[in-house]
C-alpha positions in Angstrom: 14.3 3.8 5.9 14.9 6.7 3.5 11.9 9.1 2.4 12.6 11.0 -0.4 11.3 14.2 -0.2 10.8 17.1 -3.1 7.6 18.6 -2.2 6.3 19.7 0.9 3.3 17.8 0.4 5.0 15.0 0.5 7.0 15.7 3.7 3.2 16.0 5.4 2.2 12.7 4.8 5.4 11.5 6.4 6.0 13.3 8.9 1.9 12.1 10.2 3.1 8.7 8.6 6.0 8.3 10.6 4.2 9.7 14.0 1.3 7.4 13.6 3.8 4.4 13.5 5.7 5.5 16.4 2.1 5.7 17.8 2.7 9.1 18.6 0.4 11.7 19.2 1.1 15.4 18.4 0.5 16.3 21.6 3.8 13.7 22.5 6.1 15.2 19.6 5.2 18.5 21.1 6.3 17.2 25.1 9.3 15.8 23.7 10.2 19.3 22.2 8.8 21.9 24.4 6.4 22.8 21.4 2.2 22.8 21.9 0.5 20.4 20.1 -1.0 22.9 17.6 2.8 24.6 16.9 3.0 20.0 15.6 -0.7 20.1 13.7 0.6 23.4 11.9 3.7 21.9 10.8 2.5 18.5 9.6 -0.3 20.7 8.1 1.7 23.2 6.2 5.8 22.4 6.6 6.9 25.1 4.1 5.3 27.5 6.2 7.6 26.2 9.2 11.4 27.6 10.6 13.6 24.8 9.8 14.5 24.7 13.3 11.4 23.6 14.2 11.1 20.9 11.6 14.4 19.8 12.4 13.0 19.8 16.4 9.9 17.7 14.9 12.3 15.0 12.9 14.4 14.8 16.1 11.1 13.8 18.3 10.2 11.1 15.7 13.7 9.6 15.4 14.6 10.9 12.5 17.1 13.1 10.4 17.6 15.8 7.1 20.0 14.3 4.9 20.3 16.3 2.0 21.8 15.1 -1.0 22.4 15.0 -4.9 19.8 13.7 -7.0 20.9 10.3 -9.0 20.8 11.2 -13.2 18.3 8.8 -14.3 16.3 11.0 -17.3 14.9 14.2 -17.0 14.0 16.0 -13.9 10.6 18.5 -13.8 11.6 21.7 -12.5 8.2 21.5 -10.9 9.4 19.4 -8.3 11.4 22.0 -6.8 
Protein backbone atom coordinates (compact mmCIF):
# COMPACT_ATOMS: atom_id res chain seq x y z
CA UNK A 1 0.00 0.00 0.00
CA UNK A 2 1.23 3.53 -0.86
CA UNK A 3 1.22 6.39 1.98
CA UNK A 4 1.57 9.63 0.69
CA UNK A 5 3.51 11.64 2.64
CA UNK A 6 4.02 15.77 2.65
CA UNK A 7 4.27 16.52 6.19
CA UNK A 8 6.14 15.00 8.81
CA UNK A 9 3.18 14.81 10.83
CA UNK A 10 1.87 12.66 8.71
CA UNK A 11 4.82 10.31 8.34
CA UNK A 12 4.31 9.94 12.50
CA UNK A 13 1.11 8.54 12.39
CA UNK A 14 2.37 6.01 9.88
CA UNK A 15 5.19 5.03 10.78
CA UNK A 16 3.31 4.04 14.69
CA UNK A 17 0.38 3.01 12.17
CA UNK A 18 2.31 0.62 10.27
CA UNK A 19 4.36 -0.75 13.59
CA UNK A 20 1.20 -1.31 15.45
CA UNK A 21 -0.11 -3.52 12.51
CA UNK A 22 3.05 -5.45 12.20
CA UNK A 23 2.35 -5.75 15.98
CA UNK A 24 5.58 -4.36 16.58
CA UNK A 25 6.81 -2.82 19.42
CA UNK A 26 9.52 -0.05 19.37
CA UNK A 27 11.63 -1.86 21.33
CA UNK A 28 11.45 -4.75 18.12
CA UNK A 29 12.14 -2.05 15.28
CA UNK A 30 14.95 -1.00 17.46
CA UNK A 31 16.48 -5.02 17.77
CA UNK A 32 15.95 -5.38 14.19
CA UNK A 33 18.22 -2.24 13.59
CA UNK A 34 20.76 -2.08 16.35
CA UNK A 35 18.88 1.15 17.54
CA UNK A 36 17.37 1.54 21.49
CA UNK A 37 13.91 1.83 21.68
CA UNK A 38 13.98 5.54 22.60
CA UNK A 39 16.44 6.35 19.40
CA UNK A 40 12.45 4.53 17.65
CA UNK A 41 9.98 6.69 20.16
CA UNK A 42 12.09 9.87 19.07
CA UNK A 43 11.71 9.27 15.55
CA UNK A 44 8.03 8.37 15.34
CA UNK A 45 7.79 11.38 17.74
CA UNK A 46 9.57 13.96 15.81
CA UNK A 47 10.83 12.41 12.10
CA UNK A 48 12.10 15.83 10.81
CA UNK A 49 14.30 15.97 13.63
CA UNK A 50 15.82 12.47 12.39
CA UNK A 51 19.16 11.54 9.90
CA UNK A 52 17.51 10.01 6.98
CA UNK A 53 19.62 7.12 7.59
CA UNK A 54 17.93 6.26 10.41
CA UNK A 55 14.51 6.73 8.99
CA UNK A 56 15.46 4.78 6.15
CA UNK A 57 16.87 1.99 9.02
CA UNK A 58 13.24 2.39 10.67
CA UNK A 59 11.18 1.92 7.11
CA UNK A 60 13.49 -1.14 6.49
CA UNK A 61 12.45 -2.78 10.06
CA UNK A 62 8.75 -2.26 9.20
CA UNK A 63 8.94 -3.65 5.63
CA UNK A 64 8.84 -0.77 4.02
CA UNK A 65 10.48 1.73 1.46
CA UNK A 66 11.08 5.88 0.27
CA UNK A 67 9.79 6.18 -3.02
CA UNK A 68 9.98 9.54 -3.98
CA UNK A 69 8.19 10.89 -6.81
CA UNK A 70 6.46 13.72 -8.86
CA UNK A 71 3.25 14.99 -7.66
CA UNK A 72 0.22 14.26 -10.23
CA UNK A 73 -1.29 17.99 -11.63
CA UNK A 74 -4.73 17.92 -10.35
CA UNK A 75 -5.35 21.86 -9.28
CA UNK A 76 -3.40 23.92 -7.15
CA UNK A 77 -0.86 22.74 -4.73
CA UNK A 78 -0.37 24.79 -1.11
CA UNK A 79 3.12 25.58 -0.71
CA UNK A 80 2.35 24.92 2.92
CA UNK A 81 2.59 21.40 2.36
CA UNK A 82 6.16 21.40 1.74
Amino acid sequence: MDYPVRTTEQLTHILKGVRSQKKMSQEAVGAVIGMKQEAVSTLERSPGASSVDRLLSVLSALGMELVVRDIPKTGTTSRGEW
